[in-house]
Every structure is written in structure tokens, then in C-alpha cells.
N, C-alpha and C positions, 0 to 999 in steps of 0.2 A: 722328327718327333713332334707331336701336337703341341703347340703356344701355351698349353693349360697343362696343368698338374697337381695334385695334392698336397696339403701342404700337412708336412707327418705329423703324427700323435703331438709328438714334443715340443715340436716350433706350434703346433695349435695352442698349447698348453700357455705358453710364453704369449699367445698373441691376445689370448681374454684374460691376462692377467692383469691389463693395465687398468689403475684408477686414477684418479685426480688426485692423490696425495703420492702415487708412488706409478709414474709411468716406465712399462719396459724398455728402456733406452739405452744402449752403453753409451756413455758420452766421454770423448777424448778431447783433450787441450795437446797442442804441439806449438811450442814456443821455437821459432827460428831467432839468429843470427841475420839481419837483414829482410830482405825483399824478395818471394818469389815472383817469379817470370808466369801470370795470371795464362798467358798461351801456353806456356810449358806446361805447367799444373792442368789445363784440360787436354792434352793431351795425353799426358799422361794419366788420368782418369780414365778417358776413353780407352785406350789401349789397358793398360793391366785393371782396372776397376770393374768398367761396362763389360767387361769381356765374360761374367759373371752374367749370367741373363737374371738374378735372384733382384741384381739393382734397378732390372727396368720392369719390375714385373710388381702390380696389386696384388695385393692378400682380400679377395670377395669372397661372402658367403657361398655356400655352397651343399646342400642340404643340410647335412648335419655340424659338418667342419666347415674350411674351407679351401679353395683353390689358390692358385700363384696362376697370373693372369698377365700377359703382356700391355705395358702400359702402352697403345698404340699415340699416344700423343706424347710420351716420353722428350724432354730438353733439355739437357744438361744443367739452363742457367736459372730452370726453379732447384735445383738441389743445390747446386754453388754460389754463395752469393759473397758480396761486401758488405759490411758493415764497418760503423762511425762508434769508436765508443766514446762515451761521455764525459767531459773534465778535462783532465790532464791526461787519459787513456793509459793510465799505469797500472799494476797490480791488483788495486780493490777494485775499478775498474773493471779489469777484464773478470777479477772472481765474481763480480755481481751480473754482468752480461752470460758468463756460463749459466749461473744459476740460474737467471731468468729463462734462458735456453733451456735448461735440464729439468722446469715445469710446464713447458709448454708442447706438446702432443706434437708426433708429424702429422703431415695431413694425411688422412687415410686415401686419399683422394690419388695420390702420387704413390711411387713405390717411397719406401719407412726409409728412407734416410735425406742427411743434408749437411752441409758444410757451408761456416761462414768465415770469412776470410776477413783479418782485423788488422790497422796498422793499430801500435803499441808503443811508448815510450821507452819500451822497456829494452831499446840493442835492436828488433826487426818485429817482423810480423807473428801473428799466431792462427793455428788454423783448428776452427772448433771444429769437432764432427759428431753425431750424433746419429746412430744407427738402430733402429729396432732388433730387442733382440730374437725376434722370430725368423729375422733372419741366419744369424747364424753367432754361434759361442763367441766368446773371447778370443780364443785358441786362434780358430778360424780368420774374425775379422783382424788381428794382430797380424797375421799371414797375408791378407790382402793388401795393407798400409804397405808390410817392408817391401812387397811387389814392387811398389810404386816409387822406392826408393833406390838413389846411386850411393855409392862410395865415392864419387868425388862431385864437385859443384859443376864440374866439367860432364855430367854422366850425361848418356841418353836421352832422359827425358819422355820417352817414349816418340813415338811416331804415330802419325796419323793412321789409323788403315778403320774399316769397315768392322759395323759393329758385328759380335758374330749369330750365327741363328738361336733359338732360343734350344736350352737345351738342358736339360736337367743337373741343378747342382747335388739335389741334395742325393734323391737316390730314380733307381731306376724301377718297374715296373717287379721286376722280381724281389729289389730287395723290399719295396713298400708290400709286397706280398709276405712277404717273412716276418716285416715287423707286425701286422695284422694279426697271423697266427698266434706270436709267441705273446702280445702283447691283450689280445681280446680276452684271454683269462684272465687277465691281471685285473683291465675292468670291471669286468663281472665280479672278479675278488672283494672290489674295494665295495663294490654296490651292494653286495647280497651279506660280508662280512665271512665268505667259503673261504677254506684254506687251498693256499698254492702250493703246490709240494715242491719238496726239494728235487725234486727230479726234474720240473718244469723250467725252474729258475737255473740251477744248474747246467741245464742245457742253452738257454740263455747265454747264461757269459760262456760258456763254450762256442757260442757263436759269435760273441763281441771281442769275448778277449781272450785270453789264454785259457786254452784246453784244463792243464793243468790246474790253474786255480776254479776255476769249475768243478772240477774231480775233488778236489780239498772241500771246496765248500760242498759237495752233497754227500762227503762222507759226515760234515757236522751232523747231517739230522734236522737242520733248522729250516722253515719256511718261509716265504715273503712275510706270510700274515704276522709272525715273531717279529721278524727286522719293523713291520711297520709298525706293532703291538709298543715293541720297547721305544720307536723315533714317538709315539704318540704319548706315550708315561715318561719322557725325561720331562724332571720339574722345572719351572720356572726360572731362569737367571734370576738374578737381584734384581730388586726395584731401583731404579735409578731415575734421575732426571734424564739421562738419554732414553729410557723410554716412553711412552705415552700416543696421545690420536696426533698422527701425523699432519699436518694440515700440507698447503699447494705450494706454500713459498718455502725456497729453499735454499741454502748457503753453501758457500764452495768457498776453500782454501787449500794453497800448496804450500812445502816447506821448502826450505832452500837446498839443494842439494849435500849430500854428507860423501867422502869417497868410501869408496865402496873396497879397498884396497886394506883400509882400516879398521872396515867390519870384518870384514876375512880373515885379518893377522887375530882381531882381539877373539874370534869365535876359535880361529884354533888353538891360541890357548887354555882356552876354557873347555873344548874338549864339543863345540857345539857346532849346527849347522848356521848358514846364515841366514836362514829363514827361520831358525829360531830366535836369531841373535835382534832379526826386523819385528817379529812379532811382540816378543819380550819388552821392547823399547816402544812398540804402537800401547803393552797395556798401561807402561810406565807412566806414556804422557798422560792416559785417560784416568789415570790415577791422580796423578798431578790435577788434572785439571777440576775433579770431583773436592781435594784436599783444598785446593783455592777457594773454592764455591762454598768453603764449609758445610760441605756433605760429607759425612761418616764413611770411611773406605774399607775400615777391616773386615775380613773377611767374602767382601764382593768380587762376586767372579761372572762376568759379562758372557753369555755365546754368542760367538759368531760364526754365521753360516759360510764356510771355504769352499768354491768352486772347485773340483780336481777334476784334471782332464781326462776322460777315457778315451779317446783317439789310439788308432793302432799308431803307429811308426808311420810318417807318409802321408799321412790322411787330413788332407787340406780341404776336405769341400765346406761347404758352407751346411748351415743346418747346425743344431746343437746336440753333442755328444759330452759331455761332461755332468760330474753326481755334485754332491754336495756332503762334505761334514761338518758337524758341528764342533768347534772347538771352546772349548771354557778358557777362558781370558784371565789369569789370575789376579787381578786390578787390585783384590784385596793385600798383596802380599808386600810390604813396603820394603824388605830385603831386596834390592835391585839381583845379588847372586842368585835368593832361593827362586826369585821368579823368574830368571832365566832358565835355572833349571826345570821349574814346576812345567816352563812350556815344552821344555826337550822331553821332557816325560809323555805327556798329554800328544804329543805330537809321534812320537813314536807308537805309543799306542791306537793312533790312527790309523798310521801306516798299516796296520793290520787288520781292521777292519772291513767289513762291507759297508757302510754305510751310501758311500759316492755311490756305487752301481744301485742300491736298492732305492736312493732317491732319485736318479734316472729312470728307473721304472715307474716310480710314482707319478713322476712329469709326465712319462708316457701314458698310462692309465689316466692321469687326467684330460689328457684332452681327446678321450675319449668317453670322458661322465659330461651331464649337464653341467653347463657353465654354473647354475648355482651350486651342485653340488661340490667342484672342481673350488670355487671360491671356499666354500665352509671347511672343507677339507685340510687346505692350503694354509687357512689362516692357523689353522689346529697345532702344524708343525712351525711355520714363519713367526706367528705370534711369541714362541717360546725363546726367540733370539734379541738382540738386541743390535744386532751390526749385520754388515754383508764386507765379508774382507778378502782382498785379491792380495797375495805378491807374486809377482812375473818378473823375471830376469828376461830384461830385454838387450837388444845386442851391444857389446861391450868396444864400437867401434863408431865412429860420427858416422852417421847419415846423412845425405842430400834429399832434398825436393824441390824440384823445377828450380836448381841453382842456389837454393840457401838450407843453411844448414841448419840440423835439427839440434836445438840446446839445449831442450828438456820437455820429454814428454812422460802426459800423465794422461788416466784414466777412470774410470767408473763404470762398474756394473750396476744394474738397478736396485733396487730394495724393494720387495718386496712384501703383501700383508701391509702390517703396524708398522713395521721396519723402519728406522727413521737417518739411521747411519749408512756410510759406506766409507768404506776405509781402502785406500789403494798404495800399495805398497811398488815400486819399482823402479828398477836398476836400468840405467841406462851410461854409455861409453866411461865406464872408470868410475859412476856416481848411482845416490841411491836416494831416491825421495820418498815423502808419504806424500797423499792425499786424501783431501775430506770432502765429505759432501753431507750435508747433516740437513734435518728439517729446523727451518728458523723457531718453529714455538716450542722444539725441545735446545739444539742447542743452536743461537741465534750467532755466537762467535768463535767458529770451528778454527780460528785461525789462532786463538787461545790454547789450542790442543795442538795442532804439528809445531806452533812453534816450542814445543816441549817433549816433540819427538828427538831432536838432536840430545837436547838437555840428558835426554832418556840413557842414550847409548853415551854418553861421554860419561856418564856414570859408573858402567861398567870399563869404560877405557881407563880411566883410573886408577882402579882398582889393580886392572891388567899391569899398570907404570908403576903403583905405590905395593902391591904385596907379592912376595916371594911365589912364582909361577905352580910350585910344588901343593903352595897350600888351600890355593883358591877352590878348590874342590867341595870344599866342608864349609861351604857359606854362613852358616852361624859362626862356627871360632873365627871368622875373621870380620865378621858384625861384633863380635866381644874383643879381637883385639883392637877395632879401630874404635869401639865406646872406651876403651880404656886408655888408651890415645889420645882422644878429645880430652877425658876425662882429667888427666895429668897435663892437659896445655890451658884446662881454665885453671888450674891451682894458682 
């Protein structure tokens, strides 16, 4: 197969997305137990990593788009490096070395990614990573890391062997033929403002995803130009001091671990999922932390734009398949119960939705409009949110790399537009953290807000140990009987 390729609608979409306030980058922090064995760790890159021709390959123009290009002077040790952090090399520390890392660009010069290697005070080392997302989703590069990972400190490591030829991750010559057809309507949709019928798109996820839910949605009646009609008419979130013009410096905080054992028991009593039980407690803290600021809360309900993955079953290549919904945030509702529920509502009524696939379209169709247009377009929908929020259940068992062991890792997608938040939600062996990544000139002390993520969900744990499991249901009577409770302990 020829060293060059194209590089599809969607990852083109992702690659002229970037500005100086908000570069497309997913950036992970992985905090070890100890010291990795620096030999092991490239070795292991080479083998499960490199084995990926996406990592040794430039993104160059290429008439309209562009190509994936063999980095013929490709070496491992510009993408890997060491770094000294500053001080005492503890916690602020390492959050202020991310952030600095998480404004500053890869070089387009090398293939979009890099990893720096940090000793830390904090028990072992930490290992940053920072990948362009034109490379490939979340989903994806989460698939490639646990590659690289053992079950015991004792594991493999990988082994030396030869890099392999270069060879298509994302797709192959027919299927980039397919996305062409189905998707060159779509731009000329967005361009001329023509309807796409339901017949078109239909056939679409009949091709991506289940037959079935295809057939449902072209029996609705409804067309692309609707789905994008109504994503373009949702009004505005609240004005918040999270939002505003994002500038280039940016701040990172994580919270300390919560078990994850805990959220489990208190959401099945409640009757909830745990990803509503995570969300509920992300809007608690941003509540909190608006109520400190003495800023007005009631009634503010924050969007955040949710990656959901459309990957079949099996489907590990690199390249981005996943949509996006927006979910409303209830931040205004001070009832710790009724906001848990208001997001089990909100949250269900997603699940039903189209949204995810028609905003995958849209990624597609953009990167096939001019970059100005693809920009004006973009900001139209991204401007109307206030956050970018991941949770990912990652694996519920320790990990190894090159000998030490993984104690917590976290991550970040980008934000894009105005965007100035990112919010990362994630479980890892028996535990379950948030992280923040915020613009310094909206909120300059994100570590004000996870650390009020625990506070969040101990509020509903409470409730769970102090009121009769029968009655928690009806979260007002039990907002009247604990004000009447209070109420008879200041007599």
C-alpha cells in the first residue's frame, strides 16, 4: 500500500480546528507507583504504539484536504522526552507543567503527538501524553495506552522487533469511497442550505450502525437539515463567569480519588445510574463553586457537549467515530436529590435521541466546507455550551507500564470554539476521579471546584445513611423533613 493517504472528512475537521486559545489535543496525566524502566517504556512504544503507522506519519496539505505522510526521519526520542519540574515537583507543580503543556501546539513538523516523562514527589513518576485529535477519538487512543499495558510489574514489556510497513489505520480505499458518496451531500447541504432527506441519512446509519435503528429513524419523517435546524435554535446556557473569550494560558487540576464501590451502592439506592450519580456531583461542585464566588445560582443550567461513541463492537482503529450531545447541567437546582434526578431525566432522554450521529455528520461535512466556513459554522453550535465533559469507566484492575504501576489516571479532550472548560470524569481500579482543565482568565482556580466534587456526592451519601431508603424518591418531602429537623435542633 502507498506511504500516503488521505486523511478523512472528520479527522480533517479535527485538524483546522485548532486555535491559540483552544488547541485539538487530548492530553493525559498517568501518575505511577515508583519508576519506570525508560528501556522498557520504548520498547514497549515501539512494539504496541509505533505499530500504528498514524504515529509516524505528517498531516501535509494537500489540494483541498490533506494527506498522512510518512515521517521519513521519524525518532522516537523527539516524541519521548524527560523533563525537571520545578520546586518541590509535587502536585501544583505537575498541574502547572500539564497546563503549560496543554497550550502549547505539537509541532506540525513531526507526526501530532508526545510524551514527557517526570520524576514527582508525589510516591513515583508521571507520564504526560498529548496526542492530536486528528488522529484518532478517545475510544481509540484509550485502546492503544492499555495495549501497552501488563497485569503484573513482572509483564512483558513488549519486545524489540521492526517497525511494521506503513499501512492504513483509518480506512481503506473503498471504504473512503463510501464516506465520499454518502457524505458529499451532506456538504453541499450545509453550503447551499438544500434539504437532505430522510432517506439519504437513513441509509447512512444503516451503514454505520444498526439497520434497525435506521429503519426507526426514516420512518420519523425527519431530515438532516431539522436535526441541524433545531442543534442551531437551542438557546444560549446561562451567562456564567465560566464563560467568556478564552485566552492561551490554561489551568489543570485533579481531585483525589473517591471509591467507586460507594458510588455504586448509593446510586442503587436511589434507583440511578453511576454516571448519573458522577455527573450530578460534577454540577454540584460548579454550583458550589459559583455560590462562593457570590454569583447567583438559581435557576442556571450550564451545556455540556458529551462525546458518545459510535464504534461498532471490535472497532479499534484509529481515526474519529464518535457524535456529540449536548446535556444541560442543572447547576441552578440546590436540592442535591432533585438534581440528581433532574440529570437521570435529561440523561435518558438522550439516550433516545439522534443527536451523537447527526453531529458526526456535521464533523464530516465540515471538513469538507472551506476552513472559514467550517470555522463560522462550528462556532454557531460550540459557542452555545459552556464545558466539554468525558466520563469513561476505565479498567477496574491495576495496571503495569515498563514495571510501575499505574495509581491514577486522568485525561482531557479538547474544547473547542469559546469553550473554556473541560471536565473529565474517570473510574479507574475500585476508584473514581474528576478532572479539570479550565481557561486561567475565566476560571484561574479549577482546583476550587474538584475539590467540591467529593463534597458533592457525600451529600447524597448522607442522605442514603440518614433517611428511610423507601422515601428518598420524592426529594422535596425529604428537603421538608430535614428543614424541619434543623429547624427543631436550633430551638
Amino acid at each position: 500500500m502507498s506511504a500516503q493517504e488521505p486523511v478523512s472528512h472528520v479527522d480533517t475537521a479535527w485538524l483546522r480546528m485548532d486555535r491559540p486559545c483552544n488547541l485539538m489535543q487530548i492530553v493525559g496525566v498517568m501518575l505511577f507507583d515508583g519508576a519506570l524502566d525508560i528501556g522498557r517504556l520504548k520498547r514497549t512504544i515501539r512494539v504496541h504504539m509505533l505499530a500504528h503507522d498514524r504515529f509516524r506519519q505528517l498531516a501535509r496539505p494537500h489540494g483541498a484536504g490533506y494527506r498522512w505522510v510518512e515521517d521519513r526521519d521519524f525518532d522516537l526520542d523527539h516524541h519521548l522526552r524527560r523533563a525537571v519540574l520545578p520546586g518541590d515537583a509535587g502536585k501544583d507543580a505537575l498541574q502547572a507543567f500539564v497546563a503549560d503543556l496543554a497550550a502549547v501546539p505539537l509541532n506540525p513538523n513531526r507526526p501530532l503527538w508526545e510524551m514527557h516523562l517526570v520524576d514527582t514527589t508525589l510516591g513515583g513518576q508521571a507520564l504526560i501524553v498529548r496526542i492530536h485529535h486528528a488522529i484518532a477519538d478517545g475510544i481509540a487512543l484509550v485502546g492503544v495506552l492499555l495495549s501497552m499495558m501488563d497485569s503484573t510489574a513482572e509483564g512483558g514489556g513488549g519486545e524489540e522487533a521492526p517497525l511494521l510497513p506503513l499501512a492504513s489505520s483509518m480506512q481503506d480505499a473503498d471504504e473512503a469511497h463510501w464516506f465520499d458518496k454518502v457524505w458529499a451531500p451532506v456538504g453541499q447541504a450545509l453550503v447551499t442550505s438544500a434539504g437532505l432527506t430522510a432517506r439519504l441519512w437513513g441509509g447512512y446509519l444503516g451503514l454505520l450502525m444498526q439497520p434497525m435503528k435506521a429503519l426507526d429513524y426514516l420512518g420519523t419523517g425527519c431530515d438532516v437539515t431539522a436535526e441541524l435546524a433545531r442543534l442551531a435554535a437551542m438557546p444560549d446556557d446561562s451567562p456564567t463567569r465560566f464563560k467568556g473569550e478564552p485566552g492561551s494560558v490554561k489551568r489543570v487540576a485533579w481531585s483525589e480519588p473517591i471509591a467507586l464501590p460507594e458510588v455504586k451502592a448509593v446510586g442503587k439506592v436511589l434507583g440511578v445510574s453511576v454516571n448519573d450519580m458522577l455527573l450530578s456531583a460534577a454540577a454540584g461542585a460548579l454550583r458550589e463553586y459559583l455560590a462562593a464566588k457570590g454569583d447567583a445560582t438559581d435557576g442556571v443550567e450550564l451545556r455540556a457537549l458529551v462525546p458518545v461513541n459510535l464504534r461498532t463492537p471490535g472497532d479499534a482503529r484509529l481515526g474519529n467515530r464518535f457524535g456529540l450531545v449536548a446535556l444541560e447541567l442543572p447547576v441552578g437546582v440546590e436540592n442535591p436529590l432533585s438534581r440528581l434526578y433532574a440529570v437521570r431525566e435529561r440523561m435518558d432522554a438522550l439516550k433516545h435521541s439522534y443527536q451523537a450521529p447527526v453531529s458526526f455528520g456535521i464533523l464530516g461535512a465540515f471538513g469538507m466546507l472551506p476552513k472559514l466556513v467550517q470555522t463560522q459554522v462550528f462556532d454557531l453550535l460550540a459557542n452555545k455550551a459552556t464545558a466539554v465533559m468525558t466520563n469513561v469507566p476505565g479498567p477496574q484492575q491495576a495496571l503495569y507500564l515498563a514495571g510501575a504501576r499505574l495509581r491514577q489516571p486522568l485525561f482531557w479532550v479538547p474544547q473547542s470554539g469559546k469553550i473554556g472548560m473541560g471536565v473529565s470524569i474517570l473510574s479507574y481500579d475500585g476508584k473514581v476521579q474528576i478532572g479539570l482543565i479550565t481557561d486561567k482568565q475565566l476560571v484561574p482556580d479549577p482546583e476550587a471546584i474538584v475539590g467540591r466534587f467529593t463534597r458533592a456526592f457525600e451529600q447524597l451519601l448522607l442522605l442514603v445513611l440518614m433517611e428511610p431508603w423507601d422515601t428518598l424518591a420524592d426529594a422535596a418531602a425529604v428537603e421538608r423533613r430535614l428543614s424541619a429537623l434543623l429547624g427543631q435542633g436550633c430551638r
